[in-house]
C-alpha positions, 0 to 999 in steps of 0.5 A: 500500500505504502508503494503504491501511494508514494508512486500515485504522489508521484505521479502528481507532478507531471500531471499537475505541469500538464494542466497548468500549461494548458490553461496557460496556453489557452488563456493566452489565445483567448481574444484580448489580454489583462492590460487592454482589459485593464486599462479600457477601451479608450486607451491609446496603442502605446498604453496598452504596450507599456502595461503590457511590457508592465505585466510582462506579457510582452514575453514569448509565452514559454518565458512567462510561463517558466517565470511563473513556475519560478514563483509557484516554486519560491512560494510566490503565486503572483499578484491579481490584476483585478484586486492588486492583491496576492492571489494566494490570499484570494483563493485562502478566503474562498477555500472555507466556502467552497470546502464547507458547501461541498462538505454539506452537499455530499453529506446531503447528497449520502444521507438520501441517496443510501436509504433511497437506493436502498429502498429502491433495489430491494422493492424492485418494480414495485411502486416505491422502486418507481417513484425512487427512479423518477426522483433520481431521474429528475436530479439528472435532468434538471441542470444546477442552474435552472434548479439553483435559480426556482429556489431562489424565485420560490424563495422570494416570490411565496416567502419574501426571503432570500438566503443572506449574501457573503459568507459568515464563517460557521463559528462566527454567526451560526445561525447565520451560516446556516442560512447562507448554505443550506438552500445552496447544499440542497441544491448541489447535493440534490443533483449528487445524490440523484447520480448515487441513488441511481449507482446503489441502486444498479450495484445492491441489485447485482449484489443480491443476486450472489450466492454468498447472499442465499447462503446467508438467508438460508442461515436464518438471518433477517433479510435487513440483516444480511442487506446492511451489513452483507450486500450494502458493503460490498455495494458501496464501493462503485458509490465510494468512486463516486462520492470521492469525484463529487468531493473533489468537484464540489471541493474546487468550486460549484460555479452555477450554485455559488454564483446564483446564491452569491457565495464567495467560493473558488468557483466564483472566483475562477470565473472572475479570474477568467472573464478579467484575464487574471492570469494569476488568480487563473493559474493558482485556481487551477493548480488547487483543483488539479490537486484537489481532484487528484488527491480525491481520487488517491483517497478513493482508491485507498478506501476500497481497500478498506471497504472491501479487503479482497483489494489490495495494491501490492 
């Protein structure tokens, strides 16, 4: 197991190159740059040129990128053009929000989906089976954003409401926090869990059909008996995969969610960071989730191990 995560790490460092010089390389083709968006419209050629050479966009695209990568590995991650600050500022604040909407969503997303998909495999083509699928299907088909979006319509049309904007930190104004996170955390884990429902739905169907699960009914045991603690195990661990890519997912930023209900997350940042060209803030975004989904599925593939013994990795 120790070798086996020690060569995952290391397997980290080409991958994170190779996706931080390709966004790199696409936000430099993209049409305008950070200096004539900064300075306007109404500026003159030669201004543009100054605050380019300024920015050091006047460099071949491979000097700019080496530059960077010198700082990343000084500590420097470079300064934000929209808010003269240091990005690594920036992306630290929006870490907690994003970290604590992604926590509540899967959280949200687990506790339905487990019983639903539960209840769902062992009344198979009965009624409960088909109302269970038909919610999951319209988890599916509903994008984020139109679901995100009737939340906050209903919200303010039936109640004269709307979630408080900003974020609150949990252990400053509890009651607060819970506000701003829990029509957002809904939303997200309302989609996540349609996706799980389905999954442990298909995987403890499969699973009942073993052998080792007759034998166990034939030995006298309760049929929720041999369900949680015989079939359900081993039926989680596709739905583990699963849980571990909605974490990282969710963990590095739901855009439409947090941008619909005003959460300063990474997700909201990224999509600032790109419509100002702010290199930087792009650059270290985008190094944050090309870590943070990575880990997530290291995490994923030690769990099964841990869920089911028969798999190992030496």
């Amino acid at each position: 197991m120790t070798k086996y995560i020690v060569r995952r790490l290391a397997l980290l460092v080409p991958t994170v190159i190779l996706v931080t010089v390709i966004v790199f390389t696409l936000m430099r083709a993209m049409p305008g740059d950070a200096a004539s968006l900064q300075i306007g419209d109404s500026a003159s050629r030669d201004q543009i040129e100054t605050l380019r050479r300024q920015l050091g966009l006047d460099r071949p695209l491979y000097a700019q990128y080496f530059v960077w990568a010198a700082g990343v590995l000084t500590g420097d991650f470079g300064t934000s053009h929209r808010s003269q600050q240091p990005v690594i500022n920036e992306l630290k604040n929006a870490i907690p929000v994003s970290a604590e909407l992604a926590i509540a969503g899967v959280i949200t997303a687990v506790a339905v989906a487990l019983p639903l998909g539960t209840i769902a495999a062992t009344n198979r083509a009965r009624h409960i089976d088909y109302v269970a699928r038909l919610v999951a299907l319209a988890g599916l088909s509903i994008p984020s954003f139109v679901l995100g979006t009737l939340v906050v319509l209903f919200l303010a049309l039936w109640f004269g409401w709307l979630p408080p904007t900003g974020y609150v930190p949990l252990y400053v104004d509890p009651f607060t926090n819970i506000q701003q996170f829990v029509f957002p955390a809904l939303v997200v884990g309302y989609r996540s869990s349609a996706l799980m429902t389905r999954m442990v739905r298909s995987s403890l169907l499969d699973v009942l059909q073993q052998d080792y699960i007759r034998t166990a009914m034939s030995k006298g045991l309760s049929w929720p008996t041999v369900v949680t603690r015989h079939a359900l195990r081993n039926a989680l661990i596709p739905v583990v995969t699963l849980i571990g890519t909605q974490v990282g997912a969710l963990l590095s930023g739901a855009v439409v969610t947090e941008t619909i209900f005003s959460l300063p997350g990474v997700g909201r940042l990224f999509i600032q960071a790109v419509t100002q060209r702010d290199y930087a803030m792009v650059q270290i975004v985008i190094l944050f989730i090309a870590l943070v989904v990575s880990l997530s599925n290291l995490i994923v593939d030690v769990l099964y191990a841990v869920v089911d013994p028969r798999v190992g990795y030496e």
